[in-house]
C-alpha positions as CSV (number, residue, x, y, z in Angstrom):
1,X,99.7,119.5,92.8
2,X,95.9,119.5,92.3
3,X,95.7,117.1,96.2
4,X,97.8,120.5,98.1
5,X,94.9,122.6,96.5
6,X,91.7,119.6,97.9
7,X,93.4,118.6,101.1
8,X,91.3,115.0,101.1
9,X,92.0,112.4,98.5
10,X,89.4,112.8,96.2
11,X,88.2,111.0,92.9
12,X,91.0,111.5,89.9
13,X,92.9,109.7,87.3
14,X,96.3,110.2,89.8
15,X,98.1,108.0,87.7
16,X,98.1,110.8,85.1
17,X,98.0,113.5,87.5
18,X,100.5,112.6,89.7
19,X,103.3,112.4,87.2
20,X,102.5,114.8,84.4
21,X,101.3,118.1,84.4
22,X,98.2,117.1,82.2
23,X,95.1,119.2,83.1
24,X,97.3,122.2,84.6
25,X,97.7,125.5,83.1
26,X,101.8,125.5,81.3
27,X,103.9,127.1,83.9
28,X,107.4,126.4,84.1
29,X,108.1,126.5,87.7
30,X,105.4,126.0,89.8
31,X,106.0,125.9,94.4
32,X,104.6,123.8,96.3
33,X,104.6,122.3,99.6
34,X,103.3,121.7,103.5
35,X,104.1,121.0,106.7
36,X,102.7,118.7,109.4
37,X,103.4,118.8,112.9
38,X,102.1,115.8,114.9
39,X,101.6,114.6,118.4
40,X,101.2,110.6,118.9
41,X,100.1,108.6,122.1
42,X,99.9,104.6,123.2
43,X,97.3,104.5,125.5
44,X,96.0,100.9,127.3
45,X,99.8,99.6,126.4
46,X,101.5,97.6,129.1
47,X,105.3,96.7,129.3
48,X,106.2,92.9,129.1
49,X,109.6,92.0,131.2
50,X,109.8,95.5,132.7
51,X,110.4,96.9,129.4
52,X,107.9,99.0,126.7
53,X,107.3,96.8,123.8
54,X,108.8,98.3,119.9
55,X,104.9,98.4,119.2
56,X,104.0,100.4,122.4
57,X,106.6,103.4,121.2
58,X,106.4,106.2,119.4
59,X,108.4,105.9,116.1
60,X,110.2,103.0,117.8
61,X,112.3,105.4,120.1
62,X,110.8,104.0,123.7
63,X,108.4,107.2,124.3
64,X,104.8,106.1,124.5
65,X,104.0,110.1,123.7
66,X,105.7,112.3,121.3
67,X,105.6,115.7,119.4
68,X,106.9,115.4,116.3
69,X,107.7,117.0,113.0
70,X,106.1,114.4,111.1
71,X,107.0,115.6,107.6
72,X,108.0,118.5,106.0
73,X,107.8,118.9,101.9
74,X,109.2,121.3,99.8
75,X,108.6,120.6,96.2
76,X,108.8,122.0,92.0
77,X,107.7,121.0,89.4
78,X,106.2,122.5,85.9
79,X,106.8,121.8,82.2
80,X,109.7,122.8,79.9
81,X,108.6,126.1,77.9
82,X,107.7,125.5,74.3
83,X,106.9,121.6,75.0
84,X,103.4,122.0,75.0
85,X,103.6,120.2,78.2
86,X,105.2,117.0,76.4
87,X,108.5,117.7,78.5
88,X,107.5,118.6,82.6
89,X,109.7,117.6,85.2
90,X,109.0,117.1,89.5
91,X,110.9,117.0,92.1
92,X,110.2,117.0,96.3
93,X,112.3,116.8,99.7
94,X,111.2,115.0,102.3
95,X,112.2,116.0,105.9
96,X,111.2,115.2,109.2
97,X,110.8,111.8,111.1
98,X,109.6,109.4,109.1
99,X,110.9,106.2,107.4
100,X,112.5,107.9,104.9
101,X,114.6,110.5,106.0
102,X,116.5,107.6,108.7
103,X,119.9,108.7,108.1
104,X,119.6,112.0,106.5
105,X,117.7,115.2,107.7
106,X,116.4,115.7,104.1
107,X,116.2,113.3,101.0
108,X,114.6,113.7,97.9
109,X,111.6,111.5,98.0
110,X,110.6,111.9,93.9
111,X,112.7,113.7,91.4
112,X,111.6,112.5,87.7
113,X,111.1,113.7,84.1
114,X,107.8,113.2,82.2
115,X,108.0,112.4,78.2
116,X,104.8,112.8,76.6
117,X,103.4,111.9,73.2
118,X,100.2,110.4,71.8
119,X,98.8,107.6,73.3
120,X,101.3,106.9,76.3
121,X,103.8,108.7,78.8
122,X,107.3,108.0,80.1
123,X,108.5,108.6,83.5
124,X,111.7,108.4,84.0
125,X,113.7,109.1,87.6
126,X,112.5,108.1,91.1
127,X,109.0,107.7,92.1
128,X,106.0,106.1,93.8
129,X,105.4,102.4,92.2
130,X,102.1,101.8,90.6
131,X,100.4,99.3,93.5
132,X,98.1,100.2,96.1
133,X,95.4,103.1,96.0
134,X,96.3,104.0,99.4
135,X,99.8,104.8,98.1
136,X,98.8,106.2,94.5
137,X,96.0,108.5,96.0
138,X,98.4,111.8,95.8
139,X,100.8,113.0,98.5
140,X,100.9,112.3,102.2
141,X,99.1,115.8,103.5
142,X,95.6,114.7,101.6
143,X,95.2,111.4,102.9
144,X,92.2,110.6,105.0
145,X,94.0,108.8,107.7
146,X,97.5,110.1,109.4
147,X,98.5,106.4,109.7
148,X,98.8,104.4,106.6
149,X,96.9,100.8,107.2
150,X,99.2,97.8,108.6
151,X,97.9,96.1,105.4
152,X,99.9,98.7,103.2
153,X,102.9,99.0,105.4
154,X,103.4,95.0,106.1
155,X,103.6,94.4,102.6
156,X,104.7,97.1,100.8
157,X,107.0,99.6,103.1
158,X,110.5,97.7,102.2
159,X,113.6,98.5,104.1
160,X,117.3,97.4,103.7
161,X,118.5,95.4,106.6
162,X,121.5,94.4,107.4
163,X,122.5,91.9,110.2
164,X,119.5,93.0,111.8
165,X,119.3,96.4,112.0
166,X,117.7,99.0,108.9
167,X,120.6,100.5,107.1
168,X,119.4,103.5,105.6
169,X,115.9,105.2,104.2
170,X,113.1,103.1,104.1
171,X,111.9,102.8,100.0
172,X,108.8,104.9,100.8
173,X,106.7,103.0,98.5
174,X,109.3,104.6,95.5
175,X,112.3,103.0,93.0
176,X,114.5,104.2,90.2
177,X,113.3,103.2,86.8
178,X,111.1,104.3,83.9
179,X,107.0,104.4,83.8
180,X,104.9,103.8,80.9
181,X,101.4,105.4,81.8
182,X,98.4,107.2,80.0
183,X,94.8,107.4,80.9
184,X,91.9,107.9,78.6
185,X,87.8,109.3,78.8
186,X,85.3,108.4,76.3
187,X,81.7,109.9,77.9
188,X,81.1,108.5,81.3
189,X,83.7,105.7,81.0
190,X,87.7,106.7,82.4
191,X,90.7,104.6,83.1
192,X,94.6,104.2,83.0
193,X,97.4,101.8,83.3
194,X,100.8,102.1,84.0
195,X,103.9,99.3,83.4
196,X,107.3,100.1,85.9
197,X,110.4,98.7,85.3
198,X,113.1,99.9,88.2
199,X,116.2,98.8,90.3
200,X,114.6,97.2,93.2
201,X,117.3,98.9,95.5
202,X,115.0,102.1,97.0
203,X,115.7,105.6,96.9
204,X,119.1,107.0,96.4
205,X,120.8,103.8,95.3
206,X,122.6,102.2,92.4
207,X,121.6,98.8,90.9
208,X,123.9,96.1,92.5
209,X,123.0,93.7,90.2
210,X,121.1,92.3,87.0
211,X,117.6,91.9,88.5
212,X,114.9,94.5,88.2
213,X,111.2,94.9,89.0
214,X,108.5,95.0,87.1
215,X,105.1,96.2,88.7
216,X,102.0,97.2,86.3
217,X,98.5,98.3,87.3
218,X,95.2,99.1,85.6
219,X,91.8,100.7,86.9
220,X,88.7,101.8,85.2
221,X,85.9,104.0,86.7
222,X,82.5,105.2,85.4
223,X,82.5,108.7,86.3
224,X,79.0,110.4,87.3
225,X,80.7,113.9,87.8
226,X,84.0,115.5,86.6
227,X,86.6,114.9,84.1
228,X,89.5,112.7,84.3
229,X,92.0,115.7,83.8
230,X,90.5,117.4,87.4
231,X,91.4,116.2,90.9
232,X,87.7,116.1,91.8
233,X,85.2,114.1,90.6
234,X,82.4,111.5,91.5
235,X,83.5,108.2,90.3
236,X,83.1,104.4,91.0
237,X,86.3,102.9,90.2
238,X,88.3,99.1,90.4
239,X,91.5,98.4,89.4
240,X,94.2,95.8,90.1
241,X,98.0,95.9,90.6
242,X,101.1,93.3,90.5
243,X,104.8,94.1,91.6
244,X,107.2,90.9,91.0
245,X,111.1,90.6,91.6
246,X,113.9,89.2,93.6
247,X,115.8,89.9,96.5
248,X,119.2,88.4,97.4
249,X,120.0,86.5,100.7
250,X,123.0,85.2,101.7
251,X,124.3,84.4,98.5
252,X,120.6,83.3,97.5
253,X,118.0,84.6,95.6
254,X,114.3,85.1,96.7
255,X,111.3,85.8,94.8
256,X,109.5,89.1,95.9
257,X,105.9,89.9,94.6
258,X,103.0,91.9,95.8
259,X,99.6,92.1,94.4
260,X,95.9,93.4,95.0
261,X,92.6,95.2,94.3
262,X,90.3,97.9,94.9
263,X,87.2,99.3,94.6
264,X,87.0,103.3,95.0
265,X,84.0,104.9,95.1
266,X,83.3,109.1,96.1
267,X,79.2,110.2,95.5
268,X,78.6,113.9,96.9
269,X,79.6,113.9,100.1
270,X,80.0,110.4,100.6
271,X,83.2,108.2,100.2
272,X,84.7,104.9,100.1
273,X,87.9,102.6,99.6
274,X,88.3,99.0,99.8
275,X,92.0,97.1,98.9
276,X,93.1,93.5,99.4
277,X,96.8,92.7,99.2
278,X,98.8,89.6,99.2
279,X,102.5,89.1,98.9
280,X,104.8,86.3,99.1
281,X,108.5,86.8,100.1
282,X,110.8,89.0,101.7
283,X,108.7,89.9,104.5
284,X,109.6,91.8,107.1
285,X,108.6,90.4,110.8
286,X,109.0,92.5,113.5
287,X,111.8,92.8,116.2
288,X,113.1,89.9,118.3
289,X,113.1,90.3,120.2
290,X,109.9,92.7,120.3
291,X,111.7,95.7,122.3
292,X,113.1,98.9,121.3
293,X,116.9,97.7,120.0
294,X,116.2,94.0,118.8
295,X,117.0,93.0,115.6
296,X,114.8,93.4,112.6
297,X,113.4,90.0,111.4
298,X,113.3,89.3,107.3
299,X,111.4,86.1,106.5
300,X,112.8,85.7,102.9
301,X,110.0,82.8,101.9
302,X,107.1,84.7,104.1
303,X,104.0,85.6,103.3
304,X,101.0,87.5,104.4
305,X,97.9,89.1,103.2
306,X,95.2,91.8,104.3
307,X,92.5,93.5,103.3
308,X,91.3,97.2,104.2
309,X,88.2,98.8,104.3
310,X,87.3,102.8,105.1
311,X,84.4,105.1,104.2
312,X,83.3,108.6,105.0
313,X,81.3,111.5,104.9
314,X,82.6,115.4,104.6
315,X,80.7,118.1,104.3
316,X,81.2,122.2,103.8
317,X,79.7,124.0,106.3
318,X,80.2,128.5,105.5
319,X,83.3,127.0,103.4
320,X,84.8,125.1,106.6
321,X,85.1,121.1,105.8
322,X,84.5,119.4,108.0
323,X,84.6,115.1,107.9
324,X,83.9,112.1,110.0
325,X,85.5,108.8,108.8
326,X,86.4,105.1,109.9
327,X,88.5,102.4,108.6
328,X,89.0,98.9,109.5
329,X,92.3,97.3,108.8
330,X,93.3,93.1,109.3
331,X,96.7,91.8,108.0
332,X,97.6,88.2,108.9
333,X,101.4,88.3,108.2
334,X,103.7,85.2,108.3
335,X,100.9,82.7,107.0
336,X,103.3,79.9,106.1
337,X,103.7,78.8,109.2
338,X,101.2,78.7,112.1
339,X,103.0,79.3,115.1
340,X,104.6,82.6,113.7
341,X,101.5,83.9,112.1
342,X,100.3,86.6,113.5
343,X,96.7,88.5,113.0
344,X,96.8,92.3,112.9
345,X,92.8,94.3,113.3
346,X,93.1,97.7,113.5
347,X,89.4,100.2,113.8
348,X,90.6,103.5,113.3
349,X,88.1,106.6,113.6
350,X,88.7,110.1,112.3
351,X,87.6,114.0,112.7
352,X,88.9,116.4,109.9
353,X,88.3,120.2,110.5
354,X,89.5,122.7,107.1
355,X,88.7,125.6,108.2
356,X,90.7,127.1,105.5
357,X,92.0,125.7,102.0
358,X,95.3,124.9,102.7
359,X,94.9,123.8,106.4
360,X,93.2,120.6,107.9
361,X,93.5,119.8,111.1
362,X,93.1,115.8,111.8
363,X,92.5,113.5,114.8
364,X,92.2,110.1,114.6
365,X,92.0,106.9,117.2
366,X,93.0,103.7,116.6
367,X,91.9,100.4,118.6
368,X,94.5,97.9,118.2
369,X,94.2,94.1,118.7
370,X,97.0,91.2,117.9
371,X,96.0,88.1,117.7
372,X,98.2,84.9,117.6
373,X,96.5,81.9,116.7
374,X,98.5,79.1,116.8
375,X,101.0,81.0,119.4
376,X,102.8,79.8,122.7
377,X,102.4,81.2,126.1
378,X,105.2,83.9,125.4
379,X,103.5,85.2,122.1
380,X,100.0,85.4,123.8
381,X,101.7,87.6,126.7
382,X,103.0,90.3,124.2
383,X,99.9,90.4,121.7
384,X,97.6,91.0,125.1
385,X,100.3,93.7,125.8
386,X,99.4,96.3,122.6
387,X,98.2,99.4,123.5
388,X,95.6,101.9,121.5
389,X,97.0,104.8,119.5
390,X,95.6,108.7,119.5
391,X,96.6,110.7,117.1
392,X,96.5,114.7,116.2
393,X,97.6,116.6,113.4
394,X,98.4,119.7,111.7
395,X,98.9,120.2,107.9
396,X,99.3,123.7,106.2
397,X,100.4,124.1,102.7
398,X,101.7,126.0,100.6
399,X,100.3,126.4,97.1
């Protein structure tokens, strides 16, 4: 994949690069993968009732330190000799302890066919849904931050829950369906779309019933370097997204849909990304109560909304890369009523060190503030309670 070759999420078409093999040289089976070990650490965090607070915890698990094996990928994929590259397939594990692999030591995150032909592409099989840019930009070792933004996973990172507890792998941002998707290039001028019908039921699972989503996105860029077939150029690029479907409740049926925009833009060594997101329905709300062991909250008619906003500089220094980078995060989740709302801000600042292709090293602090506007006594206790996070990690690839 052309992000294991970069390490950082560059400028690209990943739309098309992501789930084809367009732009790449025909190989049939073609090895990939990486590895990142981790170490995470709550600082500032205090315990409320003699007891460490779900957000003050590594993972959840009731350390406020850990080393971990955050993720390891193994992955193929490649196109089906004499296709011409109309037929490729992909598929990649996912180990390690993350969302995904709760319940199994290894899962197969994305395993999907590609049909090809004139003028539009078919996905077919598990993987990613076409929404945010922070989720679209290519594969977890190339991502400028080691934390995704509260903005992406309050909205988007769905779990099953039953009687309060998660039963089984988080979705990871992926569903079972098919994908129409194609991107184009006339001179300076690039763009794509894609249109996503799938189960709604996560990874792993059959349909248990008749509803599916539907989720669609579209972006166009005006590219001042680079092609749209290479995983590197200069671009300044917007697009907009839309995921709509239903969950079911107690015998009830509530609307689900998620939807945003961003504006991307990477000059020389210079970078930026900016999203907004806003969802209504089927919103997951924290523990209750908020310790290690209470029970998962899902606010079927909840809503929320946030906005994200990060920028960057890296620079090669005797071919070592080294970055600098900051992000500032706010989701308000649980708008629709006042006294449960409560106001996420997040400043996050980063260090990246390549010294070689396929290893980055990453660090990255995170100042975290809760804030609970229209709260009671107990509420403001907690939100005063949340700690900072420090974060270091290791990623080394394999080609």
């Amino acid at each position: 994949m052309w992000l294991l070759l970069l390490g950082t999420a560059l400028g690209a078409d990943w739309l098309t690069l992501g789930a084809s093999e367009h732009g790449r040289d025909d190989e049939p089976v073609h090895f990939f993968g990486f590895v990142q070990p981790q170490f995470d650490a709550i600082v500032g965090g205090d315990e409320v009732q003699d007891q460490s607070l779900i957000f003050n915890t590594v993972n959840g698990q009731g350390s406020p330190s850990a080393f971990s094996i955050r993720r390891a990928r193994v992955a193929l994929r490649g196109s089906v000799p004499k296709t011409n590259q109309r037929v490729s397939y992909f598929f990649m594990t996912e180990a390690g302890e993350v969302s995904l692999t709760r319940g199994a030591p290894v899962v197969f995150s994305d395993m999907f066919v590609t049909l090809s032909a004139p003028g539009v592409r078919a996905r077919v099989g598990q993987g990613k849904l076409p929404v945010m840019e922070e989720i679209v930009q290519g594969v977890a070792s190339s991502l400028e931050f080691v934390h995704f933004s509260k903005t992406l996973t309050g909205l988007m990172l769905e779990n099953r829950v039953a009687d309060g507890a998660y039963v089984g792998p988080a979705y990871g941002f992926r569903d079972v369906g098919v994908q129409l998707f194609e991107g184009f290039q006339e001179g300076r001028l690039a763009g794509s779309y894609a249109l996503m019908v799938s189960n709604g039921n996560g990874l792993h699972a059959a349909d248990v019933d008749a509803a599916k989503d539907v989720s669609a996105r579209g972006e166009v860029a005006y590219v001042t370097d680079g092609e749209r077939k290479s995983g590197k150029r200069e671009e300044i690029k917007v697009g907009a997204w839309w995921l709509e479907g239903t969950r079911g409740v107690d015998d009830l049926r509530y609307r689900r849909m998620r939807r945003g925009a961003f504006l991307h833009v990477e000059q020389g060594f210079v970078w930026s990304l900016v999203e907004v997101a806003q969802g209504d329905g089927m919103l997951e709300a924290g523990r209750a109560p908020p310790f290690a062991g209470g029970e998962v909250v899902i606010a079927p008619e909840g809503q929320g909304w946030g906005a994200v906003a990060s920028a960057g500089v890296r620079v090669d220094v005797k071919d070592v890369i080294l970055g600098v980078k900051g992000r500032y995060d706010q989701f308000h989740r649980r708008t629709e009523t006042p006294e449960a709302e409560r106001v996420f801000r997040t400043v996050t600042g980063g260090i990246e060190v390549s010294p070689h292709p396929l290893v980055r090293l990453q660090a990255n602090y995170e100042l975290r503030r809760l804030g609970v506007p229209s709260g009671d006594e107990a509420a403001l206790v907690v939100a005063d309670a949340m700690g900072d996070r420090i974060t270091a990690q290791i990623t080394a690839r394999i080609k």
